[in-house]
C-alpha positions in Angstrom: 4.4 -79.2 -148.0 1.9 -82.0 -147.3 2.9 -85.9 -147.6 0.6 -87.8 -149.6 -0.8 -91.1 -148.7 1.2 -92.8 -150.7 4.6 -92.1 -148.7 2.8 -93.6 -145.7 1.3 -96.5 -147.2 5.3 -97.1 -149.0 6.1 -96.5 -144.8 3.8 -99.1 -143.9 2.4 -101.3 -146.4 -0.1 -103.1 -143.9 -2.0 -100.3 -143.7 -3.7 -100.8 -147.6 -6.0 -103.6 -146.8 -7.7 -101.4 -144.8 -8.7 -99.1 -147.3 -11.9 -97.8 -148.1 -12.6 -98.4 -151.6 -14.5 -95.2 -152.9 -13.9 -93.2 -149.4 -15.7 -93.2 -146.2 -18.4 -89.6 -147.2 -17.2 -88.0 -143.9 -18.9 -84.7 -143.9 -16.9 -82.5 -143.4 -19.2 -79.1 -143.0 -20.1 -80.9 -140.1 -17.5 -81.8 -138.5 -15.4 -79.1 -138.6 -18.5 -76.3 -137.8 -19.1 -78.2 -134.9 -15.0 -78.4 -134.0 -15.0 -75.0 -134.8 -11.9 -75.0 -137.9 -10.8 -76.8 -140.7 -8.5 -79.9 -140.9 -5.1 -80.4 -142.5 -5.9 -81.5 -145.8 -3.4 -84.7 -145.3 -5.5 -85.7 -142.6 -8.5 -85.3 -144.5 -7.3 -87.4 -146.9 -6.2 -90.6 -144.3 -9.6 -89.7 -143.0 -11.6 -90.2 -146.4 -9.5 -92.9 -147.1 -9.2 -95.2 -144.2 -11.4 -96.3 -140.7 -9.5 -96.0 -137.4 -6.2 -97.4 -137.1 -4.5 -99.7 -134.8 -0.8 -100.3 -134.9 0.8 -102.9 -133.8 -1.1 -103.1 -131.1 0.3 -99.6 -129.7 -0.9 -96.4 -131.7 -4.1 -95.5 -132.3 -5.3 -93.2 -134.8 -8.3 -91.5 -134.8 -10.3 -90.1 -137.5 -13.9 -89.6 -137.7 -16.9 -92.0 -138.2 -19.2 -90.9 -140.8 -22.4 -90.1 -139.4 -20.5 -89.2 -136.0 -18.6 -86.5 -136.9 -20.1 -84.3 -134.2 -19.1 -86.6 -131.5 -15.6 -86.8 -132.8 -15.5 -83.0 -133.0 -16.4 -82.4 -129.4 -14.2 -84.8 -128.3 -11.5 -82.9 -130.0 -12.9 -79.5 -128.2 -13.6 -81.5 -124.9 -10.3 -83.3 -124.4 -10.3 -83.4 -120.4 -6.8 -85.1 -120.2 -5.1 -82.4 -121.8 -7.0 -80.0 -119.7 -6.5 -81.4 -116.5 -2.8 -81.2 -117.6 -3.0 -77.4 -118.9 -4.8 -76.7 -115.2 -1.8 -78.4 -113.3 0.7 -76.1 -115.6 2.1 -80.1 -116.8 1.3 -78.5 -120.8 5.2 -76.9 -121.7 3.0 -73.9 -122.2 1.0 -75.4 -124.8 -2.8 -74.7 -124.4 -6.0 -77.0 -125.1 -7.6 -76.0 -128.1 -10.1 -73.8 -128.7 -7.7 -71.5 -127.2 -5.6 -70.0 -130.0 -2.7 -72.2 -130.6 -4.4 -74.8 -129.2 -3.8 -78.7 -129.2 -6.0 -81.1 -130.9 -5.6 -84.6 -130.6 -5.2 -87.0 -133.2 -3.8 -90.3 -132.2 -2.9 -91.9 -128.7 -1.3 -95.1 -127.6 -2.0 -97.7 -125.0 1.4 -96.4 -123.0 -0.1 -93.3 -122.9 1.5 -91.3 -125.4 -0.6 -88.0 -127.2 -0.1 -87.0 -130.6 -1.8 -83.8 -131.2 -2.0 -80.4 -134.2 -0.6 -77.4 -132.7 -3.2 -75.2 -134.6 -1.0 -72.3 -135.3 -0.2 -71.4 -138.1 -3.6 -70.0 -139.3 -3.1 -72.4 -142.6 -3.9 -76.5 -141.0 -1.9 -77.7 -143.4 1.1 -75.8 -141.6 -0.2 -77.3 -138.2 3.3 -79.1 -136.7 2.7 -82.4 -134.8 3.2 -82.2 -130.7 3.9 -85.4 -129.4 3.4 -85.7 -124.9 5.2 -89.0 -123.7 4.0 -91.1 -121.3 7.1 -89.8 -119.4 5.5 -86.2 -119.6 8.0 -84.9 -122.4 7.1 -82.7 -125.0 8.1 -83.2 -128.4 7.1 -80.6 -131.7 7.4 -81.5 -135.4 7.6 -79.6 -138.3 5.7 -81.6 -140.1 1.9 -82.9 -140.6 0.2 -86.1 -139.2 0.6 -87.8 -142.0 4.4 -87.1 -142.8 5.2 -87.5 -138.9 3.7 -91.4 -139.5 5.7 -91.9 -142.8 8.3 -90.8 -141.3 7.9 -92.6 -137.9 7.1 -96.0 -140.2 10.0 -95.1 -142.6 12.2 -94.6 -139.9 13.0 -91.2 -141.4 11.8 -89.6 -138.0 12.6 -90.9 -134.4 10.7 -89.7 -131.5 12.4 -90.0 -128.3 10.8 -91.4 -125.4 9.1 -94.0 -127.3 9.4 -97.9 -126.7 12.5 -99.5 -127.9 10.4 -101.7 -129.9 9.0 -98.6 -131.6 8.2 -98.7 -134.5 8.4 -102.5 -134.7 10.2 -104.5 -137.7 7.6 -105.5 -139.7 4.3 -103.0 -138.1 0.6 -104.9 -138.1 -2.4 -102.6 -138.6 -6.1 -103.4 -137.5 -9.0 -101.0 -139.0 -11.6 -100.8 -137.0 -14.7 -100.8 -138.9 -17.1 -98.0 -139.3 -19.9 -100.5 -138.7 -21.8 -99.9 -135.6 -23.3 -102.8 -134.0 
């Protein structure tokens, strides 16, 4: 079952003044031809509906740039920290996507923290959420990206390893304009 939106904007409020009014246009044909599958469809919809995100200073989630969807794509295919992990065996026999199975990331923090799609099942929206601390644990979750932040911002869901002041009381959010100077 996919979490809508509106759960995580209920999780964390801050988030709305950072919405796109009338979407962002990614184009997705693009995107995921050059990344080689689809996208869970809650994604999708955070991606349509809001630039990058910045939490409190900590999180940062990535979605795509209109007009820059290849780039986003390849570095989804080309994700050379999760390789050089896989190549040192440091993956908990996860494997870098495009293998099958593989990891794709979606968010990271400045602690160095990886939140990533497992991409099996077949379906994305059945993707779970793998989460690699910075202390090199790894972490899966039945759920999509955008339940796993509701639930991380609602404090449904507690993922271990994480700061103690994680999430904070009252969260910030900075989006980072699609703007490109």
């Amino acid at each position: 079952m996919t979490v809508g939106l509106e759960r995580l904007e209920e999780a964390l409020p801050a988030m709305t003044r950072w919405r796109v009014p009338g979407g962002r246009a990614v184009d997705w044909a693009v995107l995921e031809a050059a990344l080689g599958t689809a996208l869970p469809s809650d994604f999708r919809a955070l991606a349509e509906a809001y630039p990058v995100l910045v939490v409190d200073d900590f999180l940062s989630v990535s979605v795509p740039t209109p007009g820059a969807e290849r780039a986003w794509a390849s570095g989804r295919r080309d994700d050379e920290i999760l390789g050089d992990l896989y190549e040192m065996g440091d993956t908990a026999d996860y494997v870098p996507y495009p293998r099958p199975g593989g990891l794709i990331g979606w968010a990271s923090s400045f602690c160095g923290d990886d939140f990533y799609w497992r991409t099996s099942p077949a379906d994305p929206d059945a993707w779970p959420v793998v989460v690699r601390t910075d202390n090199a644990d790894w972490i899966e979750f039945p759920v999509g990206a955008v339940a796993f932040l509701a639930g991380v911002y609602g404090r449904t869901l507690d993922v271990p390893g994480m700061p103690r002041n994680f999430p904070s009381a009252s969260p910030q959010v900075l989006g980072l304009s699609d703007d490109v100077d």
